[in-house]
Each structure stands twice: as C-alpha cells, then as structure tokens.
N, C-alpha and C positions, 0 to 999 in steps of 0.2 A: 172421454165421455164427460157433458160436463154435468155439474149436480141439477139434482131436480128441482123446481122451485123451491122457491120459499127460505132453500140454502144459500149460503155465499158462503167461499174461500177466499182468503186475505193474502194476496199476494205477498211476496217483500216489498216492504214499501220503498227501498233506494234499487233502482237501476244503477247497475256499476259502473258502465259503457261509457266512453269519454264522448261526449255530447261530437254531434257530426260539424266538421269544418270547413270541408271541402265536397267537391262533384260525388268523388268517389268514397267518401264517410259516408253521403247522404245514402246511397247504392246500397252500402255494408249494411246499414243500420236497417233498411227496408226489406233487404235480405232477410237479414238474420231474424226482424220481427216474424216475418212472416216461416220462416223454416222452424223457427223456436216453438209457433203453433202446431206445425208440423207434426214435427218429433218431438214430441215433449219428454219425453225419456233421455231424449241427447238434451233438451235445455234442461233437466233438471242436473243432466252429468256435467253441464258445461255450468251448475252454477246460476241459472236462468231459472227464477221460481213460481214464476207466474202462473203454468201449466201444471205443476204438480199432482194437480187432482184427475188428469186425464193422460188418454193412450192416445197413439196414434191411426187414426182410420184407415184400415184394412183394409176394406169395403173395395170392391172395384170402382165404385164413383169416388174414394178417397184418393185410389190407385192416381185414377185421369186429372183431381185436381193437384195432386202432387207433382206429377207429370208439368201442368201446365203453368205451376208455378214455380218450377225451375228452368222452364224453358223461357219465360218473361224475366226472369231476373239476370237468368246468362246473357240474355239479348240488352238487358239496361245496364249491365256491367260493361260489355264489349262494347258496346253504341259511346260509352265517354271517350271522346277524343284523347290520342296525347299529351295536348298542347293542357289539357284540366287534369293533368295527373303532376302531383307532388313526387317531388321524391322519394324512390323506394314504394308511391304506388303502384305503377306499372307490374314491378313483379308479388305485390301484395294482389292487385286482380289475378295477375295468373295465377295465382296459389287459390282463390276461392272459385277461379273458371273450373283449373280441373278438378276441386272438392265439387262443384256441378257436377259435370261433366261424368264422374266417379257415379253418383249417386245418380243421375241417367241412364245409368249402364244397369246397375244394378235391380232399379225398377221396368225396368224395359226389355232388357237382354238378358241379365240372369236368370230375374224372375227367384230367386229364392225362399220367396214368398205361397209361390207355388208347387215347389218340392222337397221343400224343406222343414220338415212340422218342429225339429230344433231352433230353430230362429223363432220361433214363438215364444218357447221355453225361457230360453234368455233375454227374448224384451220383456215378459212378465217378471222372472227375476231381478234383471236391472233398473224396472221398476220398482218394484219393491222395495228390496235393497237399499236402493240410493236414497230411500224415503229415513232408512233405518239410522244407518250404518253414520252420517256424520249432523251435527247439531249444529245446522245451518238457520235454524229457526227455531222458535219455541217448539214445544212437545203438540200445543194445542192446535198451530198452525200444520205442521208437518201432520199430524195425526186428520187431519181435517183435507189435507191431501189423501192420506191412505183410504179413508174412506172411500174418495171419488175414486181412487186407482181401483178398490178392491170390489166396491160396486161396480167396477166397467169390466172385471173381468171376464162374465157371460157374453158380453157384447163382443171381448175382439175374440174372444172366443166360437163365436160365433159366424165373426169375418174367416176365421182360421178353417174353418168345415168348407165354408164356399170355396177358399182359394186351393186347395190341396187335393187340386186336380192332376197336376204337373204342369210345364211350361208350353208357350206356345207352341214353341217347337214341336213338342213330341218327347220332352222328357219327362219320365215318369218321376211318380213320387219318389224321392230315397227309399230303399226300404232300411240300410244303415244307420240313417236320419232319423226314420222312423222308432228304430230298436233304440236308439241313443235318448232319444227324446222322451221315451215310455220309464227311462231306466232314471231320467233325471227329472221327472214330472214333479218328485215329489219332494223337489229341493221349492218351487215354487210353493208346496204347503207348508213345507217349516217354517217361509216366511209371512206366510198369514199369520200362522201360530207366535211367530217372533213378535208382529206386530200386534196381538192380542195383549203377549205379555207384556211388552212397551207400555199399553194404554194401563191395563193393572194399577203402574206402579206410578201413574197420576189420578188417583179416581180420590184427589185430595179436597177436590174444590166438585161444585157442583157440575161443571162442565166439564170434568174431567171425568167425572161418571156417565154424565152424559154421552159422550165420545166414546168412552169404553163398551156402554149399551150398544152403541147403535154399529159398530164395529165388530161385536160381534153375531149381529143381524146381519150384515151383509158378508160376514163368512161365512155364514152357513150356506150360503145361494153361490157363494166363489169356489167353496169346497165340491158341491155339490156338481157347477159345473165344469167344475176340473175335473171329477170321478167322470161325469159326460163323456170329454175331451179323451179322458183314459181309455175308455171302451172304444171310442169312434176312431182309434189312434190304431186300437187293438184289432179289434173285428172288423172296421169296414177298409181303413188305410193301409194297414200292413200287408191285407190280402191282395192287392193291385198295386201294391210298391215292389221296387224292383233298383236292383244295384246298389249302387253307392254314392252317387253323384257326383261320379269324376265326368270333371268336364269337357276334357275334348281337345284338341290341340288350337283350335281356334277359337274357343268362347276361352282357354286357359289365358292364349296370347292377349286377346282382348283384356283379361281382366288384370295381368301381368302389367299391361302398359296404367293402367287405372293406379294401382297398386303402390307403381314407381312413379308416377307422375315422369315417367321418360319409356323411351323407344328403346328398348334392350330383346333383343328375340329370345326365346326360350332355349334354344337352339345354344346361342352364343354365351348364355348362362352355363346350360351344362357341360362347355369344354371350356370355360374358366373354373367353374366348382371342380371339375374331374381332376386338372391341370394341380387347384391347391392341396385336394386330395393326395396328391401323393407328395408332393412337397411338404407337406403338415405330418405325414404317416412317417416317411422320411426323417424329421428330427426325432419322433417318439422312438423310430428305432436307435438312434444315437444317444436318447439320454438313459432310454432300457437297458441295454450294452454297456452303458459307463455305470448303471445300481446294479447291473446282475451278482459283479462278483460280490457287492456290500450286501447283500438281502440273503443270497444263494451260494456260500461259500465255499459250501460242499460238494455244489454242482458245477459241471463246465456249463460255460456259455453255447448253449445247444449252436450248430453250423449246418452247413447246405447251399446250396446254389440256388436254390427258390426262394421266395417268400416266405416259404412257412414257417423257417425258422427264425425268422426277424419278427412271425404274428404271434411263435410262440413266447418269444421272449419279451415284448410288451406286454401280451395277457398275462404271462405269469407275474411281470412288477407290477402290474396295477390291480390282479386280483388278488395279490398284498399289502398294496398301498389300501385298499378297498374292507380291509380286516376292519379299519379303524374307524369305526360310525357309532354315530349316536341311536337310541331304541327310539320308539315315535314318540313318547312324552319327552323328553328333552331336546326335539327338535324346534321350538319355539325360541324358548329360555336360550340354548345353545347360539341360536341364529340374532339374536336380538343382542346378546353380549358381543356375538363377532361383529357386529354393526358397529359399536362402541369402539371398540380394535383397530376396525379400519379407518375409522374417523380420525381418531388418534394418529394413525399412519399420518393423513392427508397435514393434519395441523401440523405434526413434525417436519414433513417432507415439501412445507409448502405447496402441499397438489393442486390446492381448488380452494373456494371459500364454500362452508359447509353450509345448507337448510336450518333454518330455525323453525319449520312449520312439524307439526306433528308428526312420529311414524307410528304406528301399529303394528306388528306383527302378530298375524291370527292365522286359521285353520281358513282356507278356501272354499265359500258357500257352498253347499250342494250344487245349485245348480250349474257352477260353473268346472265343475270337478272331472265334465269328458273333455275338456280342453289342455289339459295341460297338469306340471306339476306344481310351477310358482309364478304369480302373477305379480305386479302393482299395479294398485289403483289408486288414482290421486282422485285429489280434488281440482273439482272444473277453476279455469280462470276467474269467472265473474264469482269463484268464492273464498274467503277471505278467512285465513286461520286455522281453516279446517285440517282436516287429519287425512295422511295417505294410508292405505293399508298394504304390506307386503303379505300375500296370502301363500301360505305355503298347502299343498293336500296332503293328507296325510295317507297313510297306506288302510284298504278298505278293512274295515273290521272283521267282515267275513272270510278272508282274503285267508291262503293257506299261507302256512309257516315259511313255506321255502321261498314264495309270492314276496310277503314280506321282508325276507334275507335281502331277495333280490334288489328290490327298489332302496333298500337300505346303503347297500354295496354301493351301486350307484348314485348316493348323494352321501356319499361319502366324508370325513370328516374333512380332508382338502376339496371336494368340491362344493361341499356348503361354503367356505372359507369365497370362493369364485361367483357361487350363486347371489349369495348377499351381496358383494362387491355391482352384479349383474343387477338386482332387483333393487337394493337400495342403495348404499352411497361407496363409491359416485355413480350410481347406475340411474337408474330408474327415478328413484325415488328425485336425488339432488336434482336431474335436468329438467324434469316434468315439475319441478315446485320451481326451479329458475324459470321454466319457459312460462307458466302461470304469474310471474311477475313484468312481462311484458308487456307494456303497455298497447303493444302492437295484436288486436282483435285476429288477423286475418293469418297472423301467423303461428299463433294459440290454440286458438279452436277449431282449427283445419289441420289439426295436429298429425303430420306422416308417421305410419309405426314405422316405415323404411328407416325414418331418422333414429328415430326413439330405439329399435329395437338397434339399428346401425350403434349408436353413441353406447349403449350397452355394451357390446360385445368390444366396439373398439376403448373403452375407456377399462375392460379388465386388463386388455393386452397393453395400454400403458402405465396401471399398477405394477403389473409383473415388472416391465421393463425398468422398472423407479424404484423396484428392491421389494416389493412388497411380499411376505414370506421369506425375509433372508434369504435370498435364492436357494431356496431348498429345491435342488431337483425332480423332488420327488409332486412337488408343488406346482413345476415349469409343466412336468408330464400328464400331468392330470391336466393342465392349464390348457395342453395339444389335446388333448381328450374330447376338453369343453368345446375347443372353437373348431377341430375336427365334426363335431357336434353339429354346427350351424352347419359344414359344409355338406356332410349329409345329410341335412334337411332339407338343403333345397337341390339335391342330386335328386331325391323321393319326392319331393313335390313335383315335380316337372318331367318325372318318371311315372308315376301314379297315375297323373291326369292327361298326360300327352300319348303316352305309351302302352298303358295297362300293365304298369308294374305288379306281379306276383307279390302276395305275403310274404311266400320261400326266398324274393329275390330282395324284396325290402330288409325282411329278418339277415339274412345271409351279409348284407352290406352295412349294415348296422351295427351286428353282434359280431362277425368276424373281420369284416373292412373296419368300422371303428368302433372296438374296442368295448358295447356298450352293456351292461346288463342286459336280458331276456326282457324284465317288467317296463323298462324303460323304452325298449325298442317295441313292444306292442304298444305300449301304450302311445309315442309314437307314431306306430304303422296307424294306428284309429283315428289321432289329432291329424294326420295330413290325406284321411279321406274327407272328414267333416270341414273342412278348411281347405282352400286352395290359396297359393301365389305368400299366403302371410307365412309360412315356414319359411322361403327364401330371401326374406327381408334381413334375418340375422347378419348371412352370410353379405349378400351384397350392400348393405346398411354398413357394412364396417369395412367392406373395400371403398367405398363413399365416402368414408368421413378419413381412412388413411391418404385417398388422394388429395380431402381436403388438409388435410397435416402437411402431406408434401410439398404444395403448390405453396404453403403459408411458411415454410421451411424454406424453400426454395426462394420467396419473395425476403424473404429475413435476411439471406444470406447477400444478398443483390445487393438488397438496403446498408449492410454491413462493408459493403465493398470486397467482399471474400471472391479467391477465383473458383472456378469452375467445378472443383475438388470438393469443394464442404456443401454443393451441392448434392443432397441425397438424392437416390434412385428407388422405385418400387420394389418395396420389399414381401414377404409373406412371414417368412419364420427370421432372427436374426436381429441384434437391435440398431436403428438407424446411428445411434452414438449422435454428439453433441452437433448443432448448426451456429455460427456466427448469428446473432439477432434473435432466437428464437428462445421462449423460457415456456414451458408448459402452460404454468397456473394461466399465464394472460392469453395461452392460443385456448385452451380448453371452456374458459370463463366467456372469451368473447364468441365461438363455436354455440355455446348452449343461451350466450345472452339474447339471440335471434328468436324466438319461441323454439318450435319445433315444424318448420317448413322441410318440403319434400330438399333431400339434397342438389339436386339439380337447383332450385332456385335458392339454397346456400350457397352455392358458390356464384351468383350472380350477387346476393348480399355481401358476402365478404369481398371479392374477387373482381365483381363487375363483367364476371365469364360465362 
C-alpha cells in the first residue's frame, strides 16, 4: 500500500545488482524489477528496499496482474535465443523459468490464498519482522517503512475476507488452517508492540518523535483490525471451514514437481524412503546391541524373533541417552557455545572455510512457532553484513510438566549437538551466507530449500564421518535418530496428503518406527498437515547432494588414474572411506560456492549432467 500524499519514503539509495551485460541480464533485471513490486515482503527478505513500506495486493485484480506478469516475463525469458545466452546462462534461465513456473502453480492451482487464512498470518509477520529484526538502514528510514507496512494492514486485511472463500476447485477453507492461524494471530501483535518499542527508543531528535507519534496512530486502526480479522476468522470462517488441507494425490504430485524443480513420482519416493527406513533402523539396532551391555549391565540383552525386541532395545538406549538435556533457559546460551565447538572442529579438521557475517541465536517469533522447532534465517543477497538468526522455540509456557519433559528428551543434549551442526555451521547458517556471496543473482534468490534443507542434512552426516563427537556411539545413534527423522517426514508427507494418513498411523510410525518423543511427533503430525511436499525435501535434498559426492568422487578417482576399486558405490548407512583425487574442504566449498540452485541444475553446473 503506498503512503498517502504529501509522504515519501527513502528508498536505499545503492542498488546492489551487477548492472545488466547481456540479452538475458537485461530479462533478469526486468524480472526482478518488476516481481520485487510484487512481492515486497520477498524484496525486502531478498535485501531489495525499495518497497518496504508496502504489501502485496491480494485483491483479485492484484491476483490477475500477478498472473500476467509472470506469464510476459516466462515468455521474454524463453523467447532469448541460445545463440545470446553466455555461459552457464542457459541453466541460470531454467532456474528462474521454474521459480516462474512454481509461483504459477501456486496462484492459480493451489490457490492457498483462498484456503489458507495462515498464509496471511506469516506474510504480516514476515513483514514486520524483517522490518525489525536486521539494521539494514537507519532506524528512521526502516521506521518510515513500518508505518506504511502497518497502515496497510487493514487493507490486505481486507483482501483476506474476499479471498477466503476456498479454491476454485471446490476446496474449502482449512478449518486446521483456520485454528492454527487464530492461535498465532497474536504473534503478529507483539510485533506491532515490538515496533512501538523500537520507535521509543529514537524519540531523540525531533523526528524521531515524530515517527514514534504517528506509529502509534496507525496501531491503533492495525490493532483494531486484527481484533476484526480475529472474530471474522472465529465466527464467520471457522463455521464453513472444513478439514485440513491435505491435498490430494494430484494437486500433491503437481506441487512435488514445483518443489524439486524435477519429475520424481510420489509414488517412487515412498519405496525409496520405506527402502532407507529400515536400512537406517537396522544400524540403530547394531549400535543399541553394542551399548546395551555398557548402560544395562544388569540386564540381558532382551531376544526374539520379531522386531520388537530390536525396538525395545533402541528405545531403551536412547531413552537414556535422552536423560541428559538442557531446562529451557540454557537452551540458547548452551547452543550458541556448541556453535563455537564445532567451528573449532571445522578449523582443526580442515572442513570448510568458516562465515564471517553475524549469527544470532534467539527464541523463534511467535508467529512462526506452528511450523516447526528451529529455523535459520538469513539475510537476503542484495544485503550486505547483516545478521542471520538461528531461532530455536522454546517449549510453551502453559504447556504441562510432562509436555515439557517430553520435548526436552527429544532435543536432547547429543541432538542439540546435531541441530546446531543442522541450522548453523556448516549447516544452514555457513551455505546460505556462502551462497549470499555469489555473485550469480539467479542462483541466490531463486534459492531451492531441496538444496538448502538437502546440504543440511548431508553436511551433519559428513561431520559425523570426519570424527566429529569422537565417535561416540551414543552420538552415531542419535545421529540415525536425526536422519531416521527426515526419512519419516517425507514417508507422512506423502502419506498425509495422498493417502489420508490416520493421527494413530502418523504417531504409531514416528513414536514407535522412529524412535521419537510424543511432543515432537505431534508437533510434527501438525507441521506436515499445514505444509505439503517441504517435509520431504530433508530426506531427498541429501540423497541429492550424496549423488553429487559420488559422481565428484568418482570423477577424482578417473582424473587420478585409480582402477575401478576406489571407485565408490551408493551408500545409506557406512562410511565411503578415502577416493584417489578427492579432499572434502574443496568438494564441499565448491558444492555450496554455486548459490543455492535446485540440485538438478547443480549437477549440470558442476558436471555438465
């Protein structure tokens, strides 16, 4: 929404963007101008501050001009010849074709704009938010955005009443969506409230009272219609909402291929996840078996011909291993030293060359709190210096004693040790501040979480293999827990929404298939009804980036003149051991030196495949 007369906001005055050189710079840059209008909540995430003071139009006539202005710039990207494509443009078009193509699908086919009153939720948040949270500009400039953010919020507010009809189709509103979205409304006021106090604590200078007045004038009309929003959510939406928004085995498949930017059937996922399932279950029970007699010395090693005493004797070491947790205030402090720890690792061991850009570790916003338990969030490419935040949630205050035990147990003091490795370095944190140093636009801010959440998962599995934890067993076990973890996630993603998987049959596969706390696995079964297809990114993000190990393993060996022998084969559990030509730090550095493009088109950059 932009301000009323008589106001201006001051953009940034440097554009960071490398000036356009060729056919298809010219394309990018016209692109991105025009989508940065767009979505101004993604250019202000991407770094792009020009919009800061306004939302995204809702509106059904914003719908159709969004519509049509990604269907003219797919058509001006595709229409450049090959013969006017540079090197490594070709596959930089197709990375922002299907970042198109994605966001087509989305407003057209999904429609979750229409059934989803949570997705409003967290674009007001992540507006906000991203206004707050890094000092990408002065106080007076950013502040000078919040106003126009927080004046606009009656307006998409208002978009939000029209569109939350359901979808063309015939699908109704969430009523899931709806409960979820009532219960996190009011992570969106704390950040008014935050942004109150922000202004506060500049009312030094005269316009810095100024701004604080008039900020909070237009909270009171934001407040107000968010309490609106709360009732129309409550009394008209929830009464003709219905389900959960599982999607369907054909709008899943559709959105599955979006997701991956590849053709993989949902189908052929779930008898590869099933398949590592019990290969992954399988070592936990060999390393349980080798600590039973060390933990249990007074007990025999329970026996039987079934399973259940291989599921008893993993539960029983890991709801010992599980004793040893931090209470909720020491889980910041705790996780932010083990950051230190594993860095140290990396410098000793040679891993990787470490981030110099800021990290944070803080409590995760309210309103992002029914998603998940730990997030990163960086900062966009076009911003420079800023801070990433590792958010951890914390267990809910109201939340009963044993609630708390629970989710405790489960981030246990070995697998905070894994999460941090997961969210910040080498995880999260190091590849998303590498891939922010790219100079390459199309391969940054088309950023895949397939990669991102892939390079995660696979970069814990080669700490472990590189000693990290003195192989402590007990360390390796919980390590099969975690990535056990992924492979149940997208077993229940693509069971939930293809199948109409049961609570009983999610909890059941969770808590007794792997191994996981009660709070975690609810909290879970909730994250993979409000989300589709992004729970299975863990699992196949990190078979993706092992095939990219091997194939770069395999070329080392070639280039080395080694026979047939030191060539490795596809592994799951087990470590590859040494290849002629191959050194980690330089495959891993050159892996993440690319931005963050879908794997598929990584291995046409590294490989030419």
């Amino acid at each position: 929404m932009p301000l009323p007369p008589g106001e201006t906001f001051h953009p940034m005055a440097e554009d960071t963007r490398p000036a356009p050189r060729t056919p298809y710079d010219h394309a990018l840059k016209a692109f991105l101008d025009e989508a940065f209008a767009t979505y101004p909540v993604f250019a202000t995430a991407m770094g792009f501050h020009a919009h800061d003071d306004r939302w995204q139009d809702l509106t059904e006539a914003g719908h159709a001009r969004e519509i049509a202005l990604l269907r003219r710039h797919r058509e001006a990207l595709s229409s450049i010849p090959e013969s006017d494509l540079e090197t490594g443009e070709e596959i930089d078009r197709g990375i922002v074709v299907d970042a198109i193509d994605s966001l087509l699908f989305q407003v057209e086919i999904l429609q979750e704009h229409r059934w989803d009153p949570l997705s409003y939720v967290y674009q007001l948040g992540s507006g906000l938010f991203s206004l707050l949270a890094r000092e990408f500009a002065p106080w007076q400039q950013r502040g000078r955005a919040a106003v126009g953010r927080i004046r606009g919020i009656p307006t998409l507010l208002d978009a939000a009443r029209q569109n939350l009809a359901g979808a063309a189709d015939g699908r109704p509103v969430s009523l899931l969506h709806t409960e979820t979205a009532l219960s996190q409304l009011d992570g969106v006021v704390e950040l008014i409230g935050d942004t109150l106090v922000t202004a506060s604590r500049h009312i030094d200078s005269v316009e810095g009272a100024r701004l604080s007045d008039e900020l909070e004038r237009v909270a009171l009309v934001a407040r107000e219609a968010l309490d609106d929003f709360r009732r129309f959510l409550a009394d008209d939406v929830k009464s003709r909402a219905e389900g959960e928004g599982r999607l369907g085995p054909e709008l899943f498949q559709q959105k599955l291929r979006h997701t991956l930017s590849a053709d993989l059937s949902f189908a052929d996922l779930l008898t590869r996840a099933r398949r590592d399932y019990e290969v992954v279950r399988g070592e936990m029970v060999r390393i349980a078996r080798d600590q039973w007699p060390l933990m249990f010395p007074d007990e025999a090693l329970p026996e039987g011909s079934t399973g259940d005493a291989d599921s008893t004797v993993v539960g029983r070491v890991l709801d010992e291993i599980a004793n040893d947790h931090r209470q909720p205030d020491e889980l910041l402090d705790w996780c932010l030293e083990e950051n230190g720890r594993i860095e140290a690792f990396c410098r000793e061991h040679d891993v990787i060359g470490l981030p110099d850009e800021p990290l944070r570790i803080t409590w995760t916003p309210v309103f992002m709190r029914a998603y998940g338990g730990a997030f990163l969030d960086p900062p966009g490419p076009l911003d420079k210096g800023q801070a990433a935040y590792f958010w951890i949630t914390p267990p809910g205050e109201d939340w009963a004693p044993e609630r708390t035990e629970s989710f405790l147990r489960e981030d246990n003091d070995r697998m905070l040790r894994l999460l941090v490795i997961h969210e910040g370095v080498p995880g999260h944190y190091l590849q998303l501040a590498s891939s922010n140093k790219t100079p390459n636009l199309s391969r940054s801010i088309f950023a895949s979480g397939l990669f991102a959440e892939g390079w995660a998962v696979y970069v814990t599995q080669v700490m472990m293999d590189l000693g990290y934890g003195d192989h402590d067993p007990r360390l390796w076990l919980t390590h099969w827990k975690f990535y056990l973890r992924a492979i149940t996630n997208a077993i229940i993603d693509v069971l939930i929404h293809t199948e109409g998987m049961t609570e009983d049959e999610a909890m059941e596969l969770m808590v007794k298939g792997g191994f996981q706390e009660e709070q975690e696995a609810r909290a879970k079964w909730l994250r993979a009804r409000l989300t589709s297809t992004q729970l299975s990114t863990y699992y196949l993000g990190s078979d993706g980036m092992w095939d990219v190990e091997l194939e770069a393993r395999r070329r080392a060996a070639v280039a080395a003149g080694a026979d047939s022998s030191a060539v490795p084969q596809p592994r799951v559990v087990g470590g590859i051991g040494d290849t002629p030509g191959f050194g980690y730090r330089a495959h891993l550095e050159t892996v993440i030196s690319h931005g963050t493009p879908p794997i598929k088109w990584l291995k046409q950059i590294m490989f030419g495949t």
